[in-house]
C-alpha positions in Angstrom: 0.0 0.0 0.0 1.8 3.4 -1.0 0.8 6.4 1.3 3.3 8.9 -0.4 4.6 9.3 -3.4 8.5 8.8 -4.6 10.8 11.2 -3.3 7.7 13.5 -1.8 9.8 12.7 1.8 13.3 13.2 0.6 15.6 13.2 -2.7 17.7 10.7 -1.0 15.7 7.0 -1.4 16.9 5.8 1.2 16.1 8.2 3.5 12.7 8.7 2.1 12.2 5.2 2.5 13.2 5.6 6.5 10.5 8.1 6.5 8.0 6.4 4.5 8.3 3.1 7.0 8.2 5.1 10.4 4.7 7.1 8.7 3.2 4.4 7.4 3.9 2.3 10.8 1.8 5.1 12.2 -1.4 5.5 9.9 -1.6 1.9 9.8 -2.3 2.0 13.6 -4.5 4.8 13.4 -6.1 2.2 10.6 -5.6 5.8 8.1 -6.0 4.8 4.2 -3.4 6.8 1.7 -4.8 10.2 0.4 -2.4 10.0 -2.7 -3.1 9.4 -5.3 -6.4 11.4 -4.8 -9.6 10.6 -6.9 -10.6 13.0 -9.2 -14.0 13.3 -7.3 -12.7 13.1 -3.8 -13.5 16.1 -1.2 -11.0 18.5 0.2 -8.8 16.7 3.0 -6.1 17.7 5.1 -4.6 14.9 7.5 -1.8 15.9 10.3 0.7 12.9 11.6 2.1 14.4 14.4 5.3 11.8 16.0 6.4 13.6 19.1 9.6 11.6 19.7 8.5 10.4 22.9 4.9 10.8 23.4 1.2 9.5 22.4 1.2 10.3 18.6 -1.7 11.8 17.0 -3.3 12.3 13.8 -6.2 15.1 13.0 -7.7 14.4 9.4 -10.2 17.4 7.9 -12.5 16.7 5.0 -14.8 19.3 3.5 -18.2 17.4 2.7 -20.5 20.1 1.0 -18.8 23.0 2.6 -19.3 21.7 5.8 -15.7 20.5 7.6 -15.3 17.7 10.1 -12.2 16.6 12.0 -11.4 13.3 12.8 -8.9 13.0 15.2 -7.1 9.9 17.2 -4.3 9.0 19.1 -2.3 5.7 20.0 -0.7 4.3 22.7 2.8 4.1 21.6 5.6 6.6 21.1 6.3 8.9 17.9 9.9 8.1 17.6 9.3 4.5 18.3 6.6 2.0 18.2 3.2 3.1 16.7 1.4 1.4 19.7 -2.4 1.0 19.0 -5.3 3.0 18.2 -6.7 4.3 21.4 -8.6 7.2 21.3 -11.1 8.7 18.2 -13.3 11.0 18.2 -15.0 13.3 15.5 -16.0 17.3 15.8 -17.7 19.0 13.2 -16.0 22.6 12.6 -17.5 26.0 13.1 -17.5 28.2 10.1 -15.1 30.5 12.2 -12.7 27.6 13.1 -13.0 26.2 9.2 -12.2 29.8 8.2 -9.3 30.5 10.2 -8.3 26.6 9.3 -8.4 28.2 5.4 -6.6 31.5 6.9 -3.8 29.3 8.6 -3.5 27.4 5.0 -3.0 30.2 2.8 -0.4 31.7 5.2 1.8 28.9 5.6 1.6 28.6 1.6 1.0 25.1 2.6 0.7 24.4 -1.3 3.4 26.1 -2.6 6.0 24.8 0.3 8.5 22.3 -0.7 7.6 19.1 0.6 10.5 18.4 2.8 13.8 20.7 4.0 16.9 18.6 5.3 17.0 19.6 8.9 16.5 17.5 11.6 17.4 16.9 15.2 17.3 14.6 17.8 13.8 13.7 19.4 11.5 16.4 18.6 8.4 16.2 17.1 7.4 15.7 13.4 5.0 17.3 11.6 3.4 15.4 8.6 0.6 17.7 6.6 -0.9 16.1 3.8 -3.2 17.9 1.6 -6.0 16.6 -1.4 -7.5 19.7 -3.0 -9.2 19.4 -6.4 -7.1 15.9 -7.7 -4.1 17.1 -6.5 -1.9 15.6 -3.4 0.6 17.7 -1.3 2.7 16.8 1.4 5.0 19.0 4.0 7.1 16.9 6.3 8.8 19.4 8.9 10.9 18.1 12.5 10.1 20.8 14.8 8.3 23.6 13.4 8.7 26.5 15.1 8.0 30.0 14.6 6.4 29.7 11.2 2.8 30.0 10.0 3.1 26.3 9.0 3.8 26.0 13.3 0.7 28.0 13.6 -0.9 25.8 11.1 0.0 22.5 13.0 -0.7 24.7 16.5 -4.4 25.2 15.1 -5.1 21.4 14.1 -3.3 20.2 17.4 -6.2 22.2 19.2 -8.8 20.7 18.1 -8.0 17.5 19.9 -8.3 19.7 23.2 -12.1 20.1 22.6 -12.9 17.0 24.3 -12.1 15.5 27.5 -12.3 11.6 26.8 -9.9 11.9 23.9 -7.8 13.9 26.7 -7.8 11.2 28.8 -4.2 10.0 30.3 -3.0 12.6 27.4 0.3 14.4 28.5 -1.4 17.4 26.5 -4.2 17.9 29.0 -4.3 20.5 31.3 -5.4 21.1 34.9 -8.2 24.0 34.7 -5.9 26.9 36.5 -2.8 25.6 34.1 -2.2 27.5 31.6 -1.9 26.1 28.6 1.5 25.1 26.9 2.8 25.2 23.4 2.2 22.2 21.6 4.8 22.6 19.0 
């Protein structure tokens, strides 16, 4: 099953087939399906695989049915750098106009679809930040370790929030917060 497309993760093939494993690992246990190649007909979607190094991951996917946007987000048990773990949390929100809006906002600012699909930077431990994008037939991917300070980080920021809307996908989630904490960045 191909989730990504040759050399969308990096020029080098063997370091875009590192990063195509390690994804994939993680989509499979979120029991994800590829989004490329897109059907001609299919709906506007946006899917975020976010692999904190040593933490839950989590995955928020956005499809546009009719002009009306729903998020579907879930999380697993394992640990981004690692093991995917298994599915252990889903829930799905439908968006307000305001947040689908600003989701649009967020998108155009980042220049999400004119942004090279991968830089080569990278770290130890971190998080990565795996945007993947179906808009009209066309398929887009940005792979970023770390994002910070960029309206792409804002972009990631935004989708990471929506998981914060409810408190049984919170559960046991190093995210959640006590109600006089306030809130940390998540990038």
């Amino acid at each position: 099953m191909e989730f990504f497309p040759l050399a969308a993760l990096h020029d080098h093939p063997n370091l875009h087939a590192f990063r195509n494993r390690w994804y994939v690992s993680h989509l499979l246990a979120m029991q994800e399906r590829p989004l490329h190649p897109p059907a001609t007909d299919q709906p506007d979607v946006y899917r975020l695989l976010f692999l904190p190094t040593f933490e839950q991951p989590s995955l928020i996917r956005l499809s546009n049915t009719e002009g009306m946007w729903k998020a579907v987000c879930k999380r697993t048990n394992g640990s981004g750098g690692y093991a995917p773990g298994q599915l252990i949390a889903e829930i799905e929100l439908d968006l307000s106009p305001t947040d689908a809006k600003e989701f649009g906002r967020l998108l155009d600012c980042a220049e999400f679809w004119e942004m090279p699909s991968f830089e080569n930077s990278g770290g130890l431990d971190g998080k990565q930040a795996v945007l993947e994008g179906v808009r009209a037939g066309r398929y887009h991917v940005v792979d970023r370790w770390s994002p910070r300070g960029t309206p792409y980080a804002k972009l990631v920021e935004f989708l990471l929030k929506l998981t914060l809307r409810s408190p049984s996908f919170l559960e046991d989630n190093q995210m959640a917060k006590q109600p006089n904490e306030k809130p940390e960045k998540l990038i």
